[in-house]
C-alpha positions as CSV (number, residue, x, y, z in Angstrom):
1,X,0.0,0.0,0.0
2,X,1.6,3.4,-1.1
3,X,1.3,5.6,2.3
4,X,1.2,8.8,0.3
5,X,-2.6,7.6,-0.7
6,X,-3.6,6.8,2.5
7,X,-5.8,9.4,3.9
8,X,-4.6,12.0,6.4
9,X,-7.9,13.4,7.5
10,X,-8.3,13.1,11.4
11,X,-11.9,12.7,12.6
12,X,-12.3,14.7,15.5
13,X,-15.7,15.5,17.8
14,X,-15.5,19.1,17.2
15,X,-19.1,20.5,15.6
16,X,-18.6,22.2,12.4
17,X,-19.0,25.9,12.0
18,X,-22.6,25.1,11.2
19,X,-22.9,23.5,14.3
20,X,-21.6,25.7,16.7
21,X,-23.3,28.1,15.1
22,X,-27.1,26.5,15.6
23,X,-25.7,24.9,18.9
24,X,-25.1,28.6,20.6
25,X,-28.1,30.1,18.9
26,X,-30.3,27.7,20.2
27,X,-28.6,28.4,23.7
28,X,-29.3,32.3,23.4
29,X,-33.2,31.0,22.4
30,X,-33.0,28.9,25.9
31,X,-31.0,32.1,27.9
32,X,-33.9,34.3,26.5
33,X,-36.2,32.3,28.6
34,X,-33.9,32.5,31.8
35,X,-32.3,28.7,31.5
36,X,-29.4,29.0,33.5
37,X,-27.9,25.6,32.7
38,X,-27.8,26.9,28.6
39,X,-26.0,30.4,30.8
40,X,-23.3,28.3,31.5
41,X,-22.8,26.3,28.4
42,X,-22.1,29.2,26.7
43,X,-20.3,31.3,29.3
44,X,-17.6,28.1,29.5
45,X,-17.5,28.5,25.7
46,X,-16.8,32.2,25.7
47,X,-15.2,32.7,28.4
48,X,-11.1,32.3,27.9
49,X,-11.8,33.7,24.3
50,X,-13.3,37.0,25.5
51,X,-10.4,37.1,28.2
52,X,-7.8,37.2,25.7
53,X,-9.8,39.4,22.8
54,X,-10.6,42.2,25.2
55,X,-7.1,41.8,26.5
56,X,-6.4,42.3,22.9
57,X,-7.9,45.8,23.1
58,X,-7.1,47.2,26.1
59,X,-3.8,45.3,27.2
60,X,-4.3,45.7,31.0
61,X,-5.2,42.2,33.3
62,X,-6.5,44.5,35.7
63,X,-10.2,44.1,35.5
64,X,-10.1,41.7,32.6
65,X,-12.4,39.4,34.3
66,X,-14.7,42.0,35.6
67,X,-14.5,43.4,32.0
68,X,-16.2,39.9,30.2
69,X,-18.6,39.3,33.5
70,X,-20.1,42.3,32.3
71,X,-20.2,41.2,28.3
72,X,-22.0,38.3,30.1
73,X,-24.3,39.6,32.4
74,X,-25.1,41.8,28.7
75,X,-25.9,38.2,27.0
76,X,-28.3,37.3,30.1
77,X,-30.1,40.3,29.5
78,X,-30.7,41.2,26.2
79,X,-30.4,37.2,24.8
80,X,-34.0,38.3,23.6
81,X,-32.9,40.7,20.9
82,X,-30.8,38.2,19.2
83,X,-32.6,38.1,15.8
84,X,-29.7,35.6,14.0
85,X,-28.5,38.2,11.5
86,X,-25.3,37.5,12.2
87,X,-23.7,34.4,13.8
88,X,-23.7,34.4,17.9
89,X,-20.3,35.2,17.9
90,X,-20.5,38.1,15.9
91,X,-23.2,39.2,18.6
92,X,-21.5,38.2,21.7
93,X,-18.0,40.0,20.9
94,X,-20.1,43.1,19.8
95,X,-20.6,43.3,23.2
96,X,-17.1,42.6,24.1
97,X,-15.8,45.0,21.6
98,X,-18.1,47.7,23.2
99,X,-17.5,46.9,26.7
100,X,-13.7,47.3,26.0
101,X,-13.8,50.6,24.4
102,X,-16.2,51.8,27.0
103,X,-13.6,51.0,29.6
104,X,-10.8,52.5,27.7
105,X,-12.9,55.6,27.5
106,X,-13.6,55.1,31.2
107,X,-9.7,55.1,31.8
108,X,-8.8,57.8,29.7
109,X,-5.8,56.5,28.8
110,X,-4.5,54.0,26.3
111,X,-3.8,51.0,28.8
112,X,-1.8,49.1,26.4
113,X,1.1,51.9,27.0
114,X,1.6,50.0,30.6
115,X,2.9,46.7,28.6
116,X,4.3,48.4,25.5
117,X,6.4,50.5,28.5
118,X,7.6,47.0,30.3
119,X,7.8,44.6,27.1
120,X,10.0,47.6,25.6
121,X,12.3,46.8,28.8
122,X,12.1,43.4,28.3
123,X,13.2,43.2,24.8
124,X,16.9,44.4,26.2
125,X,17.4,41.6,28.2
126,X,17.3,38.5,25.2
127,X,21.0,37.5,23.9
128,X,19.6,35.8,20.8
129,X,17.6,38.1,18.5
130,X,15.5,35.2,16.7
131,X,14.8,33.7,19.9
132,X,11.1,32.7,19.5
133,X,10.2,34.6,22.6
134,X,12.0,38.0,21.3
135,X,9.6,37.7,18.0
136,X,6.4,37.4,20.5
137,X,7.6,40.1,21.5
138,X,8.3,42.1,19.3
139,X,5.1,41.3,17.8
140,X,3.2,42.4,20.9
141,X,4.6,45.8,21.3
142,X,4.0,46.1,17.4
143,X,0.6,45.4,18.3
144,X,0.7,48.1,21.6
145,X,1.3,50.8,18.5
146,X,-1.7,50.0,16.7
147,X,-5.1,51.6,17.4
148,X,-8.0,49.9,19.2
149,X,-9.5,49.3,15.9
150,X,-6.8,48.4,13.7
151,X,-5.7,45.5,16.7
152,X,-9.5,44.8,16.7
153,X,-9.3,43.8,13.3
154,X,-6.4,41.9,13.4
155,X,-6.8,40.1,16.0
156,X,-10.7,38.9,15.0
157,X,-9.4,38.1,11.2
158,X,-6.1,36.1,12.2
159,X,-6.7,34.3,15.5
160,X,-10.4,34.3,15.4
161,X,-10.8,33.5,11.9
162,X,-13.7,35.8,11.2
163,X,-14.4,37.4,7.2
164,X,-14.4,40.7,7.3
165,X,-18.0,40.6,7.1
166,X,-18.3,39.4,10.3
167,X,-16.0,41.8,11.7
168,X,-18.1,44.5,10.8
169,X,-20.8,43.3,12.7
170,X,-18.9,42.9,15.5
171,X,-17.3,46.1,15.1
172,X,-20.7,48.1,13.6
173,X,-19.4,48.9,10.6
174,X,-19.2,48.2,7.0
175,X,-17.3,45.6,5.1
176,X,-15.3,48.1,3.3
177,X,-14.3,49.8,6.6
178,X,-13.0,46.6,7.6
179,X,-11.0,46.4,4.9
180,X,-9.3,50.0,5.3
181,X,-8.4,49.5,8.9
182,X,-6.8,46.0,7.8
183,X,-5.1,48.1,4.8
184,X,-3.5,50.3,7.4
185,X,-2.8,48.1,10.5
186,X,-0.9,45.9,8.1
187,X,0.8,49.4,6.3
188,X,1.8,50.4,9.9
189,X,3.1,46.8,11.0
190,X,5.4,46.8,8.1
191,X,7.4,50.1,8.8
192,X,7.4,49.1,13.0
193,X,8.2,45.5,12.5
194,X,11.2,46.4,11.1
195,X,13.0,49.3,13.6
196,X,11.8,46.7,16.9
197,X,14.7,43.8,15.2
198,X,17.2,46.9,14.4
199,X,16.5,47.0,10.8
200,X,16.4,49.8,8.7
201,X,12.8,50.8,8.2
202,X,13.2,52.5,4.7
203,X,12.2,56.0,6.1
204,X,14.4,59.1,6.5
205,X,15.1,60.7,9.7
């Protein structure tokens, strides 16, 4: 038997996209009418996602999990006016999106300058300069330079693997506007990326 015929799919017991999808909307139908057992299904299934999206936005631990209580306590009380025009995720990090801005606004400050401040210190500390943990680095203050939207976007179309479509209902806006904030946050990755390793960015002094 040749081996390179053999098949290489894995079956696994993950639910489809299509699944999930129907799965969660059927528990927001069943958290509409105050079932707390269909509450926790889905809070256990959001909950270290939100933790690490809205730490996305705001870069601060501090209040993190007070931060996606609220997006929760949000989905217990207005699982009503889900009306399935876009997928539940879209609708439950809406709410996260919002809550996160809403305490950046509440800070008045752009909390992500705390780690880009510390990570910055950090970087001077690694001998090797490909060391995988110098390129997370590097990559995270990258991302600390970004705006709130533009890491939004990123973050929702590369670890979260959501269309841009899909962002936009998260983020309330169009497809398009999706698109331009990608544009950019990638435009703006590609002149810092560069100057955090000690490279020559290509711009003049």
């Amino acid at each position: 038997m040749n081996p390179w015929k053999m098949s290489t799919v894995v079956k696994t017991n993950q639910p489809s996209k299509e699944e999930q999808d129907r799965m969660e909307a059927q528990w927001l139908d069943m958290i509409a009418e105050g079932d707390k057992q269909a509450f926790e299904k889905l809070y256990h299934a959001y909950q270290p996602r939100l933790l690490r999206f809205c730490h996305r936005i705001i870069g601060d631990l501090n209040g993190l999990e007070e931060i996606v209580n609220e997006v929760m306590y949000v989905v217990w009380q207005k699982a009503k006016t889900y009306n399935g025009t876009c997928r539940p995720s879209s609708w439950v990090f809406g709410i996260a999106y919002n809550k996160s801005l809403h305490s950046m606004r509440k800070n008045k400050k752009n909390s992500l300058q705390v780690g880009l401040d510390e990570i910055n210190a950090g970087l001077a500390h690694h001998s090797d300069p490909t060391s995988q943990q110098e390129n997370n680095d590097w990559l995270t203050v990258a991302f600390a330079m970004l705006s709130s939207e533009q890491r939004t976007v990123l973050e929702l179309t590369y670890y979260y693997g959501m269309s841009y479509q899909e962002i936009g209902d998260v983020m309330g806006c169009s497809e398009n506007t999706v698109k331009t904030r990608m544009f950019y946050a990638r435009k703006k990755l590609q002149k810092i990326l560069p100057g955090l390793a000690g490279q020559p960015t290509g711009e003049q002094p």
